[in-house]
C-alpha positions in Angstrom: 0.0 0.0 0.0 1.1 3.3 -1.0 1.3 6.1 1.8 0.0 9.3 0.7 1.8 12.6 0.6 2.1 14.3 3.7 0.7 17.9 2.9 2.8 20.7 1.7 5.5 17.8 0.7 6.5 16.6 -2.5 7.2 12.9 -3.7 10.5 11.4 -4.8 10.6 8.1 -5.8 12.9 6.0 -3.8 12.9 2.9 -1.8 14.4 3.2 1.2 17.4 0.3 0.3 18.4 3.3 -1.5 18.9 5.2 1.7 17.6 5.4 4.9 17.5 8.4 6.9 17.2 7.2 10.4 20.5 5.1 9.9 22.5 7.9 7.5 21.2 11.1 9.8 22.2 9.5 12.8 25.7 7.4 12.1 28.0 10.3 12.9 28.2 12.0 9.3 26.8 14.6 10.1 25.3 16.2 13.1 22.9 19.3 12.5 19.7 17.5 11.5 16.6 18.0 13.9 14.3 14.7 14.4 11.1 14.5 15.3 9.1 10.9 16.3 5.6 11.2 14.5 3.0 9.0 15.9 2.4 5.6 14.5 -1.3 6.1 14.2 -0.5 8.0 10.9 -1.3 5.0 8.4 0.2 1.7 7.6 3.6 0.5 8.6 4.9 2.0 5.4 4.3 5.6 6.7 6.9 7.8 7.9 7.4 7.5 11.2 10.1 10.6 11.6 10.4 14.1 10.1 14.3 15.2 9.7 14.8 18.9 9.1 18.2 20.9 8.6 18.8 24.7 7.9 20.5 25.8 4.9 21.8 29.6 4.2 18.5 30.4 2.6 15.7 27.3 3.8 14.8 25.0 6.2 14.7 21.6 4.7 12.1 19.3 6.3 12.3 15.6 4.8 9.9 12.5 5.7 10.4 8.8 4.5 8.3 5.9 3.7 9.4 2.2 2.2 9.1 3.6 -1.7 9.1 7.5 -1.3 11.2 10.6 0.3 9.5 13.4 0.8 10.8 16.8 1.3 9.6 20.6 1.6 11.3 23.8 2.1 10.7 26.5 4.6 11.6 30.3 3.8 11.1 33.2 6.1 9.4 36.0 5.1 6.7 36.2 2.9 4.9 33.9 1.1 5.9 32.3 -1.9 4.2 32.6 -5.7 3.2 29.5 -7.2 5.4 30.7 -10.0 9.3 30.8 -6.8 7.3 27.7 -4.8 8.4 25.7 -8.0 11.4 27.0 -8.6 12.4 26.6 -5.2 11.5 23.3 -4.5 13.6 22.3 -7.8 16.6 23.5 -6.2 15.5 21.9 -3.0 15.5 18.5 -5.0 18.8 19.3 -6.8 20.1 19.9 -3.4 18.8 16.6 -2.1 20.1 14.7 -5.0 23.6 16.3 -4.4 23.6 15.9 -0.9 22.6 12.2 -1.0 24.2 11.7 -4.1 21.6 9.9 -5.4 23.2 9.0 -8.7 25.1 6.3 -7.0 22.9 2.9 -6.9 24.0 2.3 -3.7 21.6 -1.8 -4.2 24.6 -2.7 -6.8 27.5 -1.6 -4.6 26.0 -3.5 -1.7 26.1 -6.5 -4.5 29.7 -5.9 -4.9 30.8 -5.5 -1.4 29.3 -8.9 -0.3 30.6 -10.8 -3.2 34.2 -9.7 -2.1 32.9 -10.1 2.3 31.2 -12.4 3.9 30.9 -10.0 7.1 29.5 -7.6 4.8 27.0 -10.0 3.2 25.7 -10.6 7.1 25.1 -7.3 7.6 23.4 -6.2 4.7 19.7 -6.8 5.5 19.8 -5.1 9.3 22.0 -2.0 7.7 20.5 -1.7 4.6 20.3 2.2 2.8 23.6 3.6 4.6 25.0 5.9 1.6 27.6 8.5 2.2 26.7 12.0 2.0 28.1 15.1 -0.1 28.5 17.8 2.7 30.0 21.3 3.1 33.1 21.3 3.3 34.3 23.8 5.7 30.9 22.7 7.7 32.2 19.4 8.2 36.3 19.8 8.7 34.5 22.4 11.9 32.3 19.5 12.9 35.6 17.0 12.8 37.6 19.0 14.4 35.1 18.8 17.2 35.4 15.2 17.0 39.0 14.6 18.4 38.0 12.6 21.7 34.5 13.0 21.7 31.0 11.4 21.0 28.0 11.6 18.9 25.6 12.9 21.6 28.3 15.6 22.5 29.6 16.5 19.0 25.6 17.4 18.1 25.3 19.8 21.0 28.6 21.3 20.6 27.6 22.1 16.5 24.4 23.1 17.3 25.9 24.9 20.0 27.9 26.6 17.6 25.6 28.0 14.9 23.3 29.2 17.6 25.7 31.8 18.9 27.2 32.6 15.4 24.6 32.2 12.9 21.2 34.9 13.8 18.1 32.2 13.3 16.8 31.7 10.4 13.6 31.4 11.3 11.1 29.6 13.6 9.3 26.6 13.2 6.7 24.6 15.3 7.2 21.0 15.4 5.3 19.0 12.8 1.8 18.4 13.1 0.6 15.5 15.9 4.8 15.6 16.5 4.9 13.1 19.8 8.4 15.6 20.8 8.3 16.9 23.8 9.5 19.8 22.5 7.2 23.0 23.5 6.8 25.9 21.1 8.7 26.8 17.9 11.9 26.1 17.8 14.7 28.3 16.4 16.9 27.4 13.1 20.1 28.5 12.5 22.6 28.2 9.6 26.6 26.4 9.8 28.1 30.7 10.0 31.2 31.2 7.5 34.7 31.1 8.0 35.2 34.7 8.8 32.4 35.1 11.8 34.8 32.4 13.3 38.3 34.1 12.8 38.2 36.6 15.6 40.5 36.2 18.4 37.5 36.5 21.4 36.4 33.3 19.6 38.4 30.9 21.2 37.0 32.4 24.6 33.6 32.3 23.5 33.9 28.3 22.5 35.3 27.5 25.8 32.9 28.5 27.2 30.3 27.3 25.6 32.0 23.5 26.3 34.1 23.3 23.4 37.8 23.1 25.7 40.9 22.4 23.6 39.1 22.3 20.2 38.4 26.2 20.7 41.8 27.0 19.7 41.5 24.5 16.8 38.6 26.1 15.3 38.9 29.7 15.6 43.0 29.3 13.8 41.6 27.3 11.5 39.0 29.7 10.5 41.4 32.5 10.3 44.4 30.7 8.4 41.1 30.4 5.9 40.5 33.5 5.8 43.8 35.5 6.2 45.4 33.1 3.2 42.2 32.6 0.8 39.4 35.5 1.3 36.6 36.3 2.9 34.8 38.5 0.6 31.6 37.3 -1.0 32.0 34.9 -4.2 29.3 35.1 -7.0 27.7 31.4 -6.6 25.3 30.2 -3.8 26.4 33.2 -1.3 29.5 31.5 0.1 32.7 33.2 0.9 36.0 32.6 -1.3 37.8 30.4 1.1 34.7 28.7 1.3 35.1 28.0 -2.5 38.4 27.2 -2.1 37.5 24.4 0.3 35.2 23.1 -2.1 38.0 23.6 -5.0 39.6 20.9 -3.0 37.6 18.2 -4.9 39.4 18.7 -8.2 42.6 17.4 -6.4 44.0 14.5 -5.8 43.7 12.6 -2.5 47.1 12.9 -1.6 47.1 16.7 -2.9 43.6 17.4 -0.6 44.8 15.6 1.8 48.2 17.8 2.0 46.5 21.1 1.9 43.7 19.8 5.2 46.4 18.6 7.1 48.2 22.3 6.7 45.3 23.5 9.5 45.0 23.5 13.0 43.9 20.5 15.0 43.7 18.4 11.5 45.2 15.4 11.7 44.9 12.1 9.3 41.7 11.4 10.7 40.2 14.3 10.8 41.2 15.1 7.3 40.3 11.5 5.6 36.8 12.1 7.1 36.6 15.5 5.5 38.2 14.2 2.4 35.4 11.4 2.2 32.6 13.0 3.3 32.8 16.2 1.4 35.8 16.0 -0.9 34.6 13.0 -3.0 37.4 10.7 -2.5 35.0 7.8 -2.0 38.5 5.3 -1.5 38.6 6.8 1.2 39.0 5.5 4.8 39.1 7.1 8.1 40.6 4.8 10.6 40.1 5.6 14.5 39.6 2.9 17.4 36.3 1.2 16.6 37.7 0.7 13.0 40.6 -0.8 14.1 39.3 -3.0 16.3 37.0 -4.1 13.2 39.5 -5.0 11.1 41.6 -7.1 13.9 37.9 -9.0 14.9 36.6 -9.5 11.5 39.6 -9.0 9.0 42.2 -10.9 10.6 44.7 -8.2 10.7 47.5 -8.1 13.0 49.5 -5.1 14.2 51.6 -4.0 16.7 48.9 -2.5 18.9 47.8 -5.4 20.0 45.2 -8.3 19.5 42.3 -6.1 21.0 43.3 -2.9 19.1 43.5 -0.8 21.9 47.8 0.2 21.6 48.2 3.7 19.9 46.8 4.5 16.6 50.3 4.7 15.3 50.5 5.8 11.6 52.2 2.7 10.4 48.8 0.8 12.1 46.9 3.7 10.4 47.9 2.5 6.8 48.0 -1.2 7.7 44.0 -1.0 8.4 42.7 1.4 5.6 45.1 -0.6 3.4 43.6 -4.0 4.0 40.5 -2.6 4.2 40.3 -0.5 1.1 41.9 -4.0 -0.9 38.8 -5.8 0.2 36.2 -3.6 -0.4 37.8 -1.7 -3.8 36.5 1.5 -5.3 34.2 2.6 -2.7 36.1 1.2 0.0 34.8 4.4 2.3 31.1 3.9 1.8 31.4 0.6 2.6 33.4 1.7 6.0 30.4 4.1 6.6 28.3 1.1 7.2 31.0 -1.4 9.4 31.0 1.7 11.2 27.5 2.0 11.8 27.2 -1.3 12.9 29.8 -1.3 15.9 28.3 2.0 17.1 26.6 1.3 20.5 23.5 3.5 19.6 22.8 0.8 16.7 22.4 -2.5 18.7 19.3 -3.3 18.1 18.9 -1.1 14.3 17.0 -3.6 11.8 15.5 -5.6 14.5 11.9 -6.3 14.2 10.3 -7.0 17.6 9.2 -10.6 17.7 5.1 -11.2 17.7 3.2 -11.5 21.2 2.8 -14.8 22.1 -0.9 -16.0 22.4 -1.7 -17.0 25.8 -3.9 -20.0 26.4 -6.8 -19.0 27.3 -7.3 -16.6 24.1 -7.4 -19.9 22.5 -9.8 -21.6 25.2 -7.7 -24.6 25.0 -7.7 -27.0 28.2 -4.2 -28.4 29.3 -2.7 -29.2 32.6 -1.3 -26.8 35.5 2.2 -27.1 34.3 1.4 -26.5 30.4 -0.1 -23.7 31.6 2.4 -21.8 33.7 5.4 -23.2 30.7 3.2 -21.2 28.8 2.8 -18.3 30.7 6.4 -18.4 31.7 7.0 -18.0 27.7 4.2 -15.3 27.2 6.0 -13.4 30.2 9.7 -13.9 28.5 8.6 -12.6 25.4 6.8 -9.3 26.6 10.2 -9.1 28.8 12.0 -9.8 25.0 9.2 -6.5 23.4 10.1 -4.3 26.3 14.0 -4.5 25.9 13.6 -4.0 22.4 11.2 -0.9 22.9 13.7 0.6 25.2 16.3 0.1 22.8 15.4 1.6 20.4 14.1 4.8 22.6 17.8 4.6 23.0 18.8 5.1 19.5 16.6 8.1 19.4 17.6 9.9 22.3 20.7 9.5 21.6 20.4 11.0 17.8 17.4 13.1 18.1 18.8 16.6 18.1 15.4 18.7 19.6 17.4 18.5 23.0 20.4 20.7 21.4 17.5 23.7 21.7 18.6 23.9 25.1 21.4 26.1 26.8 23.1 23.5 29.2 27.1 23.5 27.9 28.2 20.4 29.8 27.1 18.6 26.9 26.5 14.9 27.5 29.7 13.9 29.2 29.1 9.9 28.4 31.8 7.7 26.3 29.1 6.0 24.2 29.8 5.6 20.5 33.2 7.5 20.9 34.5 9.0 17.9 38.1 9.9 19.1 40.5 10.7 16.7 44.1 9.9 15.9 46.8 11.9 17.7 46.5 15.3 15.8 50.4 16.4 15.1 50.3 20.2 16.2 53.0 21.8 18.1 51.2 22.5 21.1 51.2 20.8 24.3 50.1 17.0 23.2 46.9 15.6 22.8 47.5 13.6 26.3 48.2 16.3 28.2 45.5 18.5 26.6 42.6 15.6 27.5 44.2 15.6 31.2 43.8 19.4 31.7 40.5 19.2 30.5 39.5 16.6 32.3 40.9 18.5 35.4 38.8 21.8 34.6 35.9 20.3 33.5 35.4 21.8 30.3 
């Protein structure tokens, strides 16, 4: 059964083996997209059951997904659109959408291709099914990496959203959807990623720190300026973004070695931070960003031994750096880092229970008004009981997942910022001539940043 269209959406065709949102919005790619639950009462199981929005420079992009369609709408302030700019904008809207998922990959035949060459790949395929890598903005994302270096999802989301609200003047405002089950009250507030140059000024770094961001303060606000002070600030002519911006996004042209040169030239960027930049925004689909969980992948699933042990927990040394996203880029081949995305996704702590259906409620005896003897009867009760027990676990798991991703929280002001060491996303030791990444974790650690 086909769900209908929610209103004031439009319909793209696409099953959602070609990408899901709850796993691709929520897997640590990226981490500015709001969520809200919709209640299940809207229609069949097919229906959407979330709506996923994200402010852009100029819109608010709101998307909703069923099993054959995504559907999306845009949000402008201001006044209301003619039929005649409603069109025009929601062509760019889908042209955006089509970039940003970069739909032109059949993502169905590289999941083909990746199980053919890996038999842990073929297992995971039906539970993790749609996980596609996305096209982002550049500088956007080497900002939101940065903030990654020893750090967590839940924590990395509050400290971006963090971010653009003290940077970035709000968009505009926008109620939750309609019959939204968020606990949410009111509109909420949506702000844009800012540019380089609102980023560049010295109080900066003060301003982060404060705000929760410790060490990574300093990262961002030299970053933003060696932008700035080497490539431009001034306006360019396309899409409203600033020349270093473009330059950033010039970066695509290159080579992966010659990207990868010119990202590790920055601040707080080290071989992690840049091969996540350099796949998720630079096109360099080869690409793979090795930190702790991906190591220890490769040494449970992969058979690789290195000299940091048979656990994988020695330091990410640079020579065990190239021996994993070697072996693992020979195995999976030309889009060796979109097949990463989803290993990934699958070790994460948040995804446990992702792709599990909960099993069907056992019928009791007495529904069935069958007689049978006292001990039949309390084996079956017994079972009725476990598998209610089994539903509950499930439920709460997946309330998990949510919490953990849904972003509505981020709306608030509190700047200690989930301080858990769920689904970490630490970072390889970034080379900068600073005091060193040990020492810097310790003295946070000590003030409590």
């Amino acid at each position: 059964m086909v769900s209908p269209i929610p209103a004031g959406f439009r319909a793209l065709p696409l099953s959602a083996v070609q990408l899901s949102l709850a796993a691709v919005l929520k897997c640590g790619q990226s981490f500015r997209w709001t969520c809200y639950p919709l209640p299940s009462s809207l229609g069949t199981e097919s229906s959407p059951t979330h709506e996923y929005r994200l402010c852009l420079r100029d819109r608010v992009v709101c998307l909703r997904q069923s099993s054959d369609y995504l559907f999306y709408r845009s949000v402008f302030p201001g006044e209301h659109l003619s039929a005649e700019q409603e069109g025009v904008s929601d062509e760019e809207t889908l042209i955006w959408l089509k970039d940003y998922f970069q739909l032109d990959v059949d993502l169905m035949k590289l999941y083909d291709q990746w199980s053919d060459r890996d038999q842990v790949f073929n297992k995971l395929k039906s539970r993790f099914s749609g996980i596609r890598m996305l096209r982002q903005d550049p500088w956007e994302n080497l900002v939101s990496f940065i903030c990654s270096s020893n750090n967590n999802i839940p924590r990395i989301t509050k400290m971006v959203h963090a971010l653009c609200k003290q940077y970035s003047p709000a968009l505009i405002s926008l109620p939750p959807p309609e019959l939204s089950e968020s606990d949410s009250q009111g509109p909420a507030a949506y702000h844009s990623f800012p540019p380089p140059s609102l980023l560049a000024a010295p109080g900066v770094k003060s301003t982060l720190r404060g705000l929760g961001f410790g060490y990574r303060a300093d990262y961002i606000q030299r970053t933003a300026k060696m932008l700035v002070d080497t490539h431009g600030s001034s306006m360019s002519n396309s899409e409203s973004r600033e020349n270093c911006e473009e330059w950033l996004i010039g970066l695509r042209d290159l080579s992966t070695e010659a990207a990868r040169e010119e990202l590790l030239k920055f601040v707080g960027v080290g071989r992690k931070v840049a091969d996540c930049v350099l796949l998720m925004s630079l096109d360099k689909k080869e690409v793979i960003p090795v930190d702790t969980h991906v190591h220890q992948i490769a040494i449970k699933h992969y058979g690789l031994r290195t000299v940091g042990g048979s656990k994988g927990k020695g330091v990410m040394t640079p020579r065990i750096y190239d021996e994993v996203a070697t072996k693992l880029a020979d195995i999976w081949g030309e889009y060796a880092g979109w097949a990463h995305s989803v290993l990934f996704t699958a070790d994460l702590k948040a995804f446990s229970s992702f792709g599990i259906k909960p099993p069907t409620p056992a019928t009791s005896i007495m529904d069935v008004g069958a007689s049978s003897s006292s001990s039949s009867s309390k084996r079956k009760h017994s079972e009725t009981r476990n598998d209610v027990e089994m539903q509950k676990r499930v439920m709460l798991m997946g309330a998990a997942i949510a919490a953990a991703a849904t972003v509505i929280a981020v709306m608030h002001d509190d700047p200690s910022l989930l301080e858990d060491d769920s689904d970490d996303l630490s970072s390889v030791e970034e080379g900068v001539s600073s005091p060193t990444s040990s020492r810097r974790v310790k003295r946070r650690r000590q003030s409590s940043d």
